[in-house]
N, CA, C and O atoms as a Tinker XYZ file with bonds, in Angstrom:
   428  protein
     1  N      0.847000   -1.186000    0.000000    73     2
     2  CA     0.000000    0.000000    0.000000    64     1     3
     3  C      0.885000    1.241000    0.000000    63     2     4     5
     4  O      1.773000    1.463000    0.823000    81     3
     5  N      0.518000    2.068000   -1.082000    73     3     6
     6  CA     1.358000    3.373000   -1.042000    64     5     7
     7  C      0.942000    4.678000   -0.852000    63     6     8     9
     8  O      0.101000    5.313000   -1.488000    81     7
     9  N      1.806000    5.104000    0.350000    73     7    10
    10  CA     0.861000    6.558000    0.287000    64     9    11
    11  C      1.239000    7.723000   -0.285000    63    10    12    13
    12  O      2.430000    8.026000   -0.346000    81    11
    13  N      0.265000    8.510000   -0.772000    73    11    14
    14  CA     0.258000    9.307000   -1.704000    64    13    15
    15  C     -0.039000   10.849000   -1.076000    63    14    16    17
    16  O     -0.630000   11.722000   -1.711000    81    15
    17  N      0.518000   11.021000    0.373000    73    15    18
    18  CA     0.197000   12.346000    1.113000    64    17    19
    19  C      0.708000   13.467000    0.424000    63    18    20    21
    20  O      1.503000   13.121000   -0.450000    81    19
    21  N      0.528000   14.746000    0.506000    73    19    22
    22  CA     1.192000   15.602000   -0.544000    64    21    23
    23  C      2.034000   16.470000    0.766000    63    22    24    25
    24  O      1.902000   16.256000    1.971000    81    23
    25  N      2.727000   17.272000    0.250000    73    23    26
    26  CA     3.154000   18.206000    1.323000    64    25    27
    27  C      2.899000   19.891000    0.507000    63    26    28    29
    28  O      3.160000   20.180000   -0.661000    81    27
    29  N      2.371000   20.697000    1.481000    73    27    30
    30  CA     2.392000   22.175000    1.331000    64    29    31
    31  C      3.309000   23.139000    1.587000    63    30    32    33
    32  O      3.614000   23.282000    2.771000    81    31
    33  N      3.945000   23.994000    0.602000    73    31    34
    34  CA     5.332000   24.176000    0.620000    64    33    35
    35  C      4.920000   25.401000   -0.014000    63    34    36    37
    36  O      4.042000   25.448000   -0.875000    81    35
    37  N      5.746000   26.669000    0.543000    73    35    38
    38  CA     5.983000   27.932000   -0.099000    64    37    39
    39  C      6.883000   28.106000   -0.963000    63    38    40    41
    40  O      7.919000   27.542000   -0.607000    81    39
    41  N      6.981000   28.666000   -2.014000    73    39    42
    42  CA     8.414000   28.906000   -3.068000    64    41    43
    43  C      8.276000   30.056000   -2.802000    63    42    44    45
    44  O      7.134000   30.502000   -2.685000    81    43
    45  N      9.375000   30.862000   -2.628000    73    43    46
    46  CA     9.550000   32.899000   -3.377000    64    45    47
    47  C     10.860000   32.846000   -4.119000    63    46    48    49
    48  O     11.842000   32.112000   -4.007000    81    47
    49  N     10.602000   33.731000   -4.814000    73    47    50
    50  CA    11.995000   33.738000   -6.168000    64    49    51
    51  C     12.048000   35.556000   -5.600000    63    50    52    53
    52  O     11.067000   36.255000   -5.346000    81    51
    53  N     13.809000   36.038000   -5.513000    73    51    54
    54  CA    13.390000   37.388000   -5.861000    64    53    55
    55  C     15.225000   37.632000   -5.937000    63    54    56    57
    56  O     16.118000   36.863000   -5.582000    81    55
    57  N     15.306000   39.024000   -6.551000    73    55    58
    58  CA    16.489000   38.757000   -6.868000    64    57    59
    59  C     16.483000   39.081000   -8.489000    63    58    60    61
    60  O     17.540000   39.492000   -8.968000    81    59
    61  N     15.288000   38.907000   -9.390000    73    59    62
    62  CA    15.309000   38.450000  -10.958000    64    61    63
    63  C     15.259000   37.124000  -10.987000    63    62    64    65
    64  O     15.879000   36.773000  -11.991000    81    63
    65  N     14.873000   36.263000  -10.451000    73    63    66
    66  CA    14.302000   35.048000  -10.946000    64    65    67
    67  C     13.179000   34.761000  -11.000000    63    66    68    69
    68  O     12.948000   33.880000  -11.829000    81    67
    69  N     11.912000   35.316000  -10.187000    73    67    70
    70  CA    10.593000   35.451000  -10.783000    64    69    71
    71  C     10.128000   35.549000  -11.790000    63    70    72    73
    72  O      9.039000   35.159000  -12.210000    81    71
    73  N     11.357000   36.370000  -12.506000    73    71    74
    74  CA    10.651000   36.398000  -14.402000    64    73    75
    75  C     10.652000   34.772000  -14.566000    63    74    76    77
    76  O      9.867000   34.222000  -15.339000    81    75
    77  N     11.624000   34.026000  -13.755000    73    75    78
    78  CA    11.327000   32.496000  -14.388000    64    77    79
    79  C     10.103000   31.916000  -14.589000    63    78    80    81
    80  O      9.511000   31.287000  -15.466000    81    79
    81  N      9.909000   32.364000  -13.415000    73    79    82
    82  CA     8.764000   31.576000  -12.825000    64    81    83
    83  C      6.847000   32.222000  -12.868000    63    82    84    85
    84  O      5.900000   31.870000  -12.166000    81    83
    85  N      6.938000   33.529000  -14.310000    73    83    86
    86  CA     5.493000   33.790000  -14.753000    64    85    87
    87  C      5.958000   35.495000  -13.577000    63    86    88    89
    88  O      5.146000   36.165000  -12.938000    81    87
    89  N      6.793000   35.619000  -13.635000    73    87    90
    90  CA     6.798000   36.860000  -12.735000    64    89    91
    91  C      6.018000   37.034000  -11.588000    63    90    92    93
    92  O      5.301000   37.980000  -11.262000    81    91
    93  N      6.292000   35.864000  -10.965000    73    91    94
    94  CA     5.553000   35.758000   -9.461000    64    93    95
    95  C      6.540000   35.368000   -8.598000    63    94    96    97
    96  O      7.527000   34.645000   -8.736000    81    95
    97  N      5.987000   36.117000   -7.488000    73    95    98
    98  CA     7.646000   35.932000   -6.442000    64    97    99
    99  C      7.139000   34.688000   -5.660000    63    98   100   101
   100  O      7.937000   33.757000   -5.560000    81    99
   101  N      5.520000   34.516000   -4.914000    73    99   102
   102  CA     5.100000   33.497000   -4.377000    64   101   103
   103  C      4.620000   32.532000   -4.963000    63   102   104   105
   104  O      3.626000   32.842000   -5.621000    81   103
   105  N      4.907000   31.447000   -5.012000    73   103   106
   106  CA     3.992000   29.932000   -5.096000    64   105   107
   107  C      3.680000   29.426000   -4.089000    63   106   108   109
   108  O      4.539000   29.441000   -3.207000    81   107
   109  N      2.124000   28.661000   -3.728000    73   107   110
   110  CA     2.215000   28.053000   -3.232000    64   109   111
   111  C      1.648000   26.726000   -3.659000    63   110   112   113
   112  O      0.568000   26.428000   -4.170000    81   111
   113  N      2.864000   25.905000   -3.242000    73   111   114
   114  CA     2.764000   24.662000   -4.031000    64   113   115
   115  C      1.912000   23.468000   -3.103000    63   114   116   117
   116  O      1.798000   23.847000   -1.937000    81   115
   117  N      1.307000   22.148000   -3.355000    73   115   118
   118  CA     1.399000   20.543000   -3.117000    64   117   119
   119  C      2.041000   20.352000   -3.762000    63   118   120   121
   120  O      1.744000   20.823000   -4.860000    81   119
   121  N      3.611000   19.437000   -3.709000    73   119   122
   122  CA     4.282000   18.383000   -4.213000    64   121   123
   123  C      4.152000   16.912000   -3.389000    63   122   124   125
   124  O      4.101000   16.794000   -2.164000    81   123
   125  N      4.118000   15.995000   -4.229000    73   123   126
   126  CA     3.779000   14.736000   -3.560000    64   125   127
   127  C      5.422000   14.388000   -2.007000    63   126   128   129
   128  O      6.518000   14.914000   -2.200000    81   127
   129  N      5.200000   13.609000   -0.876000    73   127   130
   130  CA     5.947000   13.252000    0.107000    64   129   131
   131  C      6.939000   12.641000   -0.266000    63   130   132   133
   132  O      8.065000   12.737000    0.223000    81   131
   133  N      6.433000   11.612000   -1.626000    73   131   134
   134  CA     7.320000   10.843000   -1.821000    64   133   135
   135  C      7.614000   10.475000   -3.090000    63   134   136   137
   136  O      6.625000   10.069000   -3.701000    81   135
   137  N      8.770000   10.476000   -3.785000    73   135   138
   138  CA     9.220000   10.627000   -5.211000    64   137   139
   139  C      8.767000    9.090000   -5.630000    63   138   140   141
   140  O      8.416000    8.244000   -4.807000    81   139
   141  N      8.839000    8.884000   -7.072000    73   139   142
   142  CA     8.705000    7.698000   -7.440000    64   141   143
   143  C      9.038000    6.833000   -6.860000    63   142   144   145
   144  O      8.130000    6.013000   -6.723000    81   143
   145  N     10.454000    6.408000   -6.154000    73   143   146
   146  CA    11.031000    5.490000   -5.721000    64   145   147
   147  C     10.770000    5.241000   -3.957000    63   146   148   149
   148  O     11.329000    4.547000   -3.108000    81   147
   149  N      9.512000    6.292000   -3.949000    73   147   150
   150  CA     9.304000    5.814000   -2.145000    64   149   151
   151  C     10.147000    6.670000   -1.259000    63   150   152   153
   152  O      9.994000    6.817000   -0.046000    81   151
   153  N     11.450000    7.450000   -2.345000    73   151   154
   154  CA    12.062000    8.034000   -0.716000    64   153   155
   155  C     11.679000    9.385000   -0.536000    63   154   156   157
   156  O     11.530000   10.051000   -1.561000    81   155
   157  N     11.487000    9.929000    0.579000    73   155   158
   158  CA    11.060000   11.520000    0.956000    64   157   159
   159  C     11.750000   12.082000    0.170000    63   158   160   161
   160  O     12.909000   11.833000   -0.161000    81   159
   161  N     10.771000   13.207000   -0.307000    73   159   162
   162  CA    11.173000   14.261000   -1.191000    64   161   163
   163  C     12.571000   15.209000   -0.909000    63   162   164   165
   164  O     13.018000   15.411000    0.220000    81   163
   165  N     12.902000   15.506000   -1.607000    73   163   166
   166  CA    13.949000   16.708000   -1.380000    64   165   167
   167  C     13.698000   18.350000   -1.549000    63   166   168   169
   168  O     12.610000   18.924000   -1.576000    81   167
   169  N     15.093000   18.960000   -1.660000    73   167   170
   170  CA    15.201000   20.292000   -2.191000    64   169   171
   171  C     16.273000   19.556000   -3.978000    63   170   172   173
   172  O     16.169000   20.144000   -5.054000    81   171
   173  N     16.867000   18.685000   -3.851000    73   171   174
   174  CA    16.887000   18.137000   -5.484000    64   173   175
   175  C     15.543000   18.062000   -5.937000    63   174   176   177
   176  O     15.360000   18.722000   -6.960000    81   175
   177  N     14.295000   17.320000   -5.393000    73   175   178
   178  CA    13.140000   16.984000   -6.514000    64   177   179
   179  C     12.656000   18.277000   -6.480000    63   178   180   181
   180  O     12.190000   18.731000   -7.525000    81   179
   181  N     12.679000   19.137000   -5.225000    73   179   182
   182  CA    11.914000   20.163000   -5.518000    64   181   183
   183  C     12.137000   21.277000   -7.107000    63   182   184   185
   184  O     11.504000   21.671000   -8.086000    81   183
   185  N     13.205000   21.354000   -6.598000    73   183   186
   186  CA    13.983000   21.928000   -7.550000    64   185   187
   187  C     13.729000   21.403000   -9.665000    63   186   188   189
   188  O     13.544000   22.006000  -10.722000    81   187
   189  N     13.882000   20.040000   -9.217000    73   187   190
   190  CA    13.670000   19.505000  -10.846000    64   189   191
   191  C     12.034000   19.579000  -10.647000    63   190   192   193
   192  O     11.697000   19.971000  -11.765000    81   191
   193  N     10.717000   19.421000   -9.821000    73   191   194
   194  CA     9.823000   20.136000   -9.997000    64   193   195
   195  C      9.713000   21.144000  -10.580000    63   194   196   197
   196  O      9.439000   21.209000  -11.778000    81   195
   197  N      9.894000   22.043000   -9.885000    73   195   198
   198  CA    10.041000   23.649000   -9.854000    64   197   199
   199  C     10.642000   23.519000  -11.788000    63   198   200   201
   200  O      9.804000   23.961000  -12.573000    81   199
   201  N     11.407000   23.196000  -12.164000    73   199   202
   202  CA    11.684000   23.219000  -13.658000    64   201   203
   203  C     10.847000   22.843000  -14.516000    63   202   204   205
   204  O     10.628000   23.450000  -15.565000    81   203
   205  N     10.134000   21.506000  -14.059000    73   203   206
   206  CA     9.313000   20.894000  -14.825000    64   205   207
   207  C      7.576000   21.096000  -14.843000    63   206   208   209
   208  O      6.647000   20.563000  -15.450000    81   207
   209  N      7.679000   21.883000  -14.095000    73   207   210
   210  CA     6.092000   22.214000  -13.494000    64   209   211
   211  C      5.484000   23.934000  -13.056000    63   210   212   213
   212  O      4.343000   24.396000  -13.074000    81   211
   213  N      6.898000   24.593000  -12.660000    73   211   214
   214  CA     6.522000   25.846000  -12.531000    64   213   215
   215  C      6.972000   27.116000  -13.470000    63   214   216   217
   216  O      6.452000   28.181000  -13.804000    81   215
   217  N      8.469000   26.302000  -13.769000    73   215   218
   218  CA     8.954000   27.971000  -14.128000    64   217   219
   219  C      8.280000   27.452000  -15.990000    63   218   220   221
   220  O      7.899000   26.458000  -16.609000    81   219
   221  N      8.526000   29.054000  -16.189000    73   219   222
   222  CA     7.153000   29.480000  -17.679000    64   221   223
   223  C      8.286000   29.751000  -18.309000    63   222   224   225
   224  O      8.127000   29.286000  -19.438000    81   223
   225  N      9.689000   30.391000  -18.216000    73   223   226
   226  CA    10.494000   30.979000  -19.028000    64   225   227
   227  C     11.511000   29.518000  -19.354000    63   226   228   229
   228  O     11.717000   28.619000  -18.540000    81   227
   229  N     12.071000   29.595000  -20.823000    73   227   230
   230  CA    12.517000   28.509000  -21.429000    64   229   231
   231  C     14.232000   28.917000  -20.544000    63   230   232   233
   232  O     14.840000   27.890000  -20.244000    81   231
   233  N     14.563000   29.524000  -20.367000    73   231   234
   234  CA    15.732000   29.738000  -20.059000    64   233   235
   235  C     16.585000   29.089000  -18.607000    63   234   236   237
   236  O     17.495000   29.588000  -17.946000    81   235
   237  N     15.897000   27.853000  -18.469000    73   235   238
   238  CA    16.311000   27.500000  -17.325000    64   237   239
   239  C     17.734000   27.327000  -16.856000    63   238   240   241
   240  O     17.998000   27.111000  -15.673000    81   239
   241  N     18.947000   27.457000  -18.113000    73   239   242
   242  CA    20.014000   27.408000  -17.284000    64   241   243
   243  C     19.977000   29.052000  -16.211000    63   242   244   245
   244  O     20.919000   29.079000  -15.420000    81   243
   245  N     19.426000   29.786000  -16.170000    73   243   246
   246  CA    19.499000   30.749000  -14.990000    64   245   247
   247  C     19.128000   30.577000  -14.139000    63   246   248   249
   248  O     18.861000   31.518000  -13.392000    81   247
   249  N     18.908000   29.310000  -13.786000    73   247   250
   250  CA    18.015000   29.100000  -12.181000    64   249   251
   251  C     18.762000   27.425000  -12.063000    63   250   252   253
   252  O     18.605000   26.951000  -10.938000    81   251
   253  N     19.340000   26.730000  -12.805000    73   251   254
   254  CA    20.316000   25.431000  -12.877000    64   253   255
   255  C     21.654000   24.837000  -13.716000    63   254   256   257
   256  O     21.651000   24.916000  -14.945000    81   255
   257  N     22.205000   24.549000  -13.372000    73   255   258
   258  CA    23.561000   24.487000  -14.128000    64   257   259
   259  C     24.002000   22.725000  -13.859000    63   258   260   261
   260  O     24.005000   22.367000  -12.682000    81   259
   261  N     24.229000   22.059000  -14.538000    73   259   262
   262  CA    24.211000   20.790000  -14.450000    64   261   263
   263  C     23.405000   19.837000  -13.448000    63   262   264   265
   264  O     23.919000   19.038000  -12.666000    81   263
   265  N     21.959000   20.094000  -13.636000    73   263   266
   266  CA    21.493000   19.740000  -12.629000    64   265   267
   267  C     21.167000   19.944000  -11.343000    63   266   268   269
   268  O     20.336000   19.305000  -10.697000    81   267
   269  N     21.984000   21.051000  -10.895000    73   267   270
   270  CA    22.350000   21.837000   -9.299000    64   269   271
   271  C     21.665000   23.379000   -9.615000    63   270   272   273
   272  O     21.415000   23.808000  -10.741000    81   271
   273  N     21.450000   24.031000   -8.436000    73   271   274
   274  CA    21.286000   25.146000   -8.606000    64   273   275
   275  C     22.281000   26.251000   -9.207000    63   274   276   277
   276  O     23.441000   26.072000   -8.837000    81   275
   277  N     22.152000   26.986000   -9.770000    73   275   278
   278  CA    23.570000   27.671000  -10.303000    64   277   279
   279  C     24.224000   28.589000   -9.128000    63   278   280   281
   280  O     23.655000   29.373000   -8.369000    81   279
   281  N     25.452000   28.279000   -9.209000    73   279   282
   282  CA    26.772000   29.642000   -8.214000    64   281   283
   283  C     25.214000   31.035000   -8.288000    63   282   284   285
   284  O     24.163000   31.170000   -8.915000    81   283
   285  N     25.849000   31.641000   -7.414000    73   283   286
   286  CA    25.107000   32.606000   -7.214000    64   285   287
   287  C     23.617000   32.880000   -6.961000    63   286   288   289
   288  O     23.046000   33.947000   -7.186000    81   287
   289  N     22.963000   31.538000   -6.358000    73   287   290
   290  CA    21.655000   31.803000   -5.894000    64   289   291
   291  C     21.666000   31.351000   -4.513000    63   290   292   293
   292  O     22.197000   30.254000   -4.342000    81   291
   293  N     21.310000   31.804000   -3.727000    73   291   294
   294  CA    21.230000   31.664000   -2.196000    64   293   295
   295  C     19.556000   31.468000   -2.137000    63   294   296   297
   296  O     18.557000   32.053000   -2.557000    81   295
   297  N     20.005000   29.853000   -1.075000    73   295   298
   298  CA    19.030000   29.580000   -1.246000    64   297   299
   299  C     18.348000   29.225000    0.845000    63   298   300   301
   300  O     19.064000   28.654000    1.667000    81   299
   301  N     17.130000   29.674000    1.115000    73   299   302
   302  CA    17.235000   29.856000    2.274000    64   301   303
   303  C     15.878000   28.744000    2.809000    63   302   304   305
   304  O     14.852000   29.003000    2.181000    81   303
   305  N     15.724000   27.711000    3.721000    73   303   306
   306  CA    15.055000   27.045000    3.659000    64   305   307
   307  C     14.082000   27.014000    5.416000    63   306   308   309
   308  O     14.443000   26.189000    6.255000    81   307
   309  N     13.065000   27.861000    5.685000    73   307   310
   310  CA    12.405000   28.078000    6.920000    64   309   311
   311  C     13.581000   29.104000    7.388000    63   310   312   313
   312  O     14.288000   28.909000    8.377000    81   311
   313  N     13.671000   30.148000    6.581000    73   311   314
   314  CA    14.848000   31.563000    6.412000    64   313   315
   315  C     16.371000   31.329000    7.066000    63   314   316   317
   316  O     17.008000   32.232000    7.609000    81   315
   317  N     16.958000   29.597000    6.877000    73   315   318
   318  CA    17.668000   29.399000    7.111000    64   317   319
   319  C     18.477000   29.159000    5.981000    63   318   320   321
   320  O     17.879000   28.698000    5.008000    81   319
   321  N     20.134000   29.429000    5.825000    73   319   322
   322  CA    20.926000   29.567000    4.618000    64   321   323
   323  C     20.463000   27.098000    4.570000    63   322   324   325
   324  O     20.214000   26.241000    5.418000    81   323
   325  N     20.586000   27.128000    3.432000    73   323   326
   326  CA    20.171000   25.611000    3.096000    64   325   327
   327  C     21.535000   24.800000    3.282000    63   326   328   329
   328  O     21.484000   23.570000    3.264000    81   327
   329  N     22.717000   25.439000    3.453000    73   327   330
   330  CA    24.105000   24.821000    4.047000    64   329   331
   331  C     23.997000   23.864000    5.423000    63   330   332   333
   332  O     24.317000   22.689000    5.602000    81   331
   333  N     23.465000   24.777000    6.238000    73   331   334
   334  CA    22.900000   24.207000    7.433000    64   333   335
   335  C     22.593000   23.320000    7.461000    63   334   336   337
   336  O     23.028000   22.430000    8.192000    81   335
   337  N     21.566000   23.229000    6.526000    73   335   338
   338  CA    20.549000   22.085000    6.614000    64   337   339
   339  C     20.561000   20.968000    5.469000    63   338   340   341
   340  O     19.537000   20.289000    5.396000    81   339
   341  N     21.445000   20.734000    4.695000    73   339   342
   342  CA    21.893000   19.799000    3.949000    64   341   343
   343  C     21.635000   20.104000    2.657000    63   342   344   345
   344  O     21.675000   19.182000    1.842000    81   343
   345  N     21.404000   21.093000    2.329000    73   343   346
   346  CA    21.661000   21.529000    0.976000    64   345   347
   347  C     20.968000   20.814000   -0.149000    63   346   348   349
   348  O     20.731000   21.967000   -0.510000    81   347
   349  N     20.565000   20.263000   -0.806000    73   347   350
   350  CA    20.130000   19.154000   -2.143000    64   349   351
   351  C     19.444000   18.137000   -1.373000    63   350   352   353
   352  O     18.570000   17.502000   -1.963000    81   351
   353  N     19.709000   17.843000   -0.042000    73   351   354
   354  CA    19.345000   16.200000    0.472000    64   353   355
   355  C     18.291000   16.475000    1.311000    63   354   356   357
   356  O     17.613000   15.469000    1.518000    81   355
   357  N     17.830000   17.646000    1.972000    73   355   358
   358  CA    17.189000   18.307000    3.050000    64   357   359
   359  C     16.258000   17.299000    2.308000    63   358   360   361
   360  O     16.040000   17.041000    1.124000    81   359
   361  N     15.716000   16.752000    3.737000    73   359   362
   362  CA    13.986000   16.501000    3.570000    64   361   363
   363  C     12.248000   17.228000    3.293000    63   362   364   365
   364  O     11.429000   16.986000    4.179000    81   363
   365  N     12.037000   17.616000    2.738000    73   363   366
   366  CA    10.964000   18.584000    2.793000    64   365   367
   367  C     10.001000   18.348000    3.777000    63   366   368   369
   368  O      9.666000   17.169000    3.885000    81   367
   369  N      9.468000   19.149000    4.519000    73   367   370
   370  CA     8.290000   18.900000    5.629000    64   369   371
   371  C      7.126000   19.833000    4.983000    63   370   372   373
   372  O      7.266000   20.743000    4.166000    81   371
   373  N      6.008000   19.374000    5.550000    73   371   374
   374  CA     4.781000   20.477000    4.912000    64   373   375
   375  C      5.103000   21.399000    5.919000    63   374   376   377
   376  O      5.507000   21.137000    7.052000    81   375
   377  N      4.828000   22.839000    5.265000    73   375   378
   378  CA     4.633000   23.719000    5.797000    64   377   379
   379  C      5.953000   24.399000    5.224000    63   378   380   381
   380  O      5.894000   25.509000    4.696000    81   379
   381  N      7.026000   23.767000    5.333000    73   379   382
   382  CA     8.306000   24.273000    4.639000    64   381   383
   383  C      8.499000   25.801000    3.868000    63   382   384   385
   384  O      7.688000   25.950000    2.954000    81   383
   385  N      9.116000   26.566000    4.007000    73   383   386
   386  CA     9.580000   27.863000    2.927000    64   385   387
   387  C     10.667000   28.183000    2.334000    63   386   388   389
   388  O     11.544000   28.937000    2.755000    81   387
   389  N     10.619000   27.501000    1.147000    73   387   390
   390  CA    12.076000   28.019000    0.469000    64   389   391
   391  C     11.987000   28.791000   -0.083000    63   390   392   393
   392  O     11.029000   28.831000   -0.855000    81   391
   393  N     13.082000   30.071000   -0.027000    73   391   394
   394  CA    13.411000   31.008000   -0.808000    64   393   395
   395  C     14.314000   31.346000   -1.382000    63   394   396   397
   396  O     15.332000   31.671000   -0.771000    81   395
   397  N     14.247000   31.386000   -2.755000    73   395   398
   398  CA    15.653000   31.544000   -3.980000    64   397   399
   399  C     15.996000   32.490000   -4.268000    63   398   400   401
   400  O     15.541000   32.869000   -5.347000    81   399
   401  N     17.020000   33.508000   -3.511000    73   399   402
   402  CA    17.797000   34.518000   -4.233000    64   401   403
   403  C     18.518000   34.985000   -4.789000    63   402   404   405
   404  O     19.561000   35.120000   -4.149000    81   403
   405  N     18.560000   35.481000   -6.073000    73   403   406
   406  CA    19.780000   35.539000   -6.706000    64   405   407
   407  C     20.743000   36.378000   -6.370000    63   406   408   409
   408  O     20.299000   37.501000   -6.131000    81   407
   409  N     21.857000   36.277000   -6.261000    73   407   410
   410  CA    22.785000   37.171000   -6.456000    64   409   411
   411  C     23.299000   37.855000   -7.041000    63   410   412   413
   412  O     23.920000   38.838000   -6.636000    81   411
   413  N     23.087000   37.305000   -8.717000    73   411   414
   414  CA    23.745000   37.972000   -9.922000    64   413   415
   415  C     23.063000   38.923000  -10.816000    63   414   416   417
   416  O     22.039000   38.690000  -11.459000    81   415
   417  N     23.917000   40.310000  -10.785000    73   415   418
   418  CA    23.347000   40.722000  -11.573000    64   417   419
   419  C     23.614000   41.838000  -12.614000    63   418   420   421
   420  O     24.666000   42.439000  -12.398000    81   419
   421  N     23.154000   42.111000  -13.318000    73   419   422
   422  CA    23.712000   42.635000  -14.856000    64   421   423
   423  C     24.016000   43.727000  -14.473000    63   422   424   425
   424  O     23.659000   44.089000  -13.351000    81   423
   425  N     25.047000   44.875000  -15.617000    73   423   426
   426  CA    25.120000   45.778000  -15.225000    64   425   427
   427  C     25.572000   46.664000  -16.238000    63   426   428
   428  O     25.741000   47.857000  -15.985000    81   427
């Protein structure tokens, strides 16, 4: 028997990455608990979510670079830097708030 609970999760983009994402700084998302393979979600699935499901602009190497988030986005998870807290592997909990800021910018 498999369960199929979802979790409720805030996104904000700001910085210039909202244009990614339909020029909205908030989402609020359901992503499923558990990825295909049964194991708790991440800030990796979130992330390849977030590519495959939210952002509107084709230009996604500005928000990923081989798969990873790209140098220069700080990324903060319940307004904690995501270093802390394991970076790519973090477990997602409902209620969760990640926020993606960029650093880079034109000039």
């Amino acid at each position: 028997m498999s369960e199929t609970t979802d979790l409720a999760i805030t996104v904000e983009f700001s910085g210039g990455l909202e244009m990614l994402f339909a020029d909205k700084k908030r989402h609020s998302l359901s992503i499923p608990a558990k990825d295909k393979d049964g194991r708790s979600t991440n800030i990796a699935y979130l992330i390849d979510y977030l590519c495959k499901n939210t952002m509107r602009d084709p230009r996604q190497e500005l928000f990923v670079l081989d798969n990873h988030i790209r140098p220069g986005i700080l990324v903060l998870i319940n307004d904690a830097d995501w270093e802390l807290e394991g970076e790519e592997a973090y477990e997602l909990q409902d209620g969760d708030s990640i926020f993606f800021v960029s650093t880079l910018h034109g000039g």
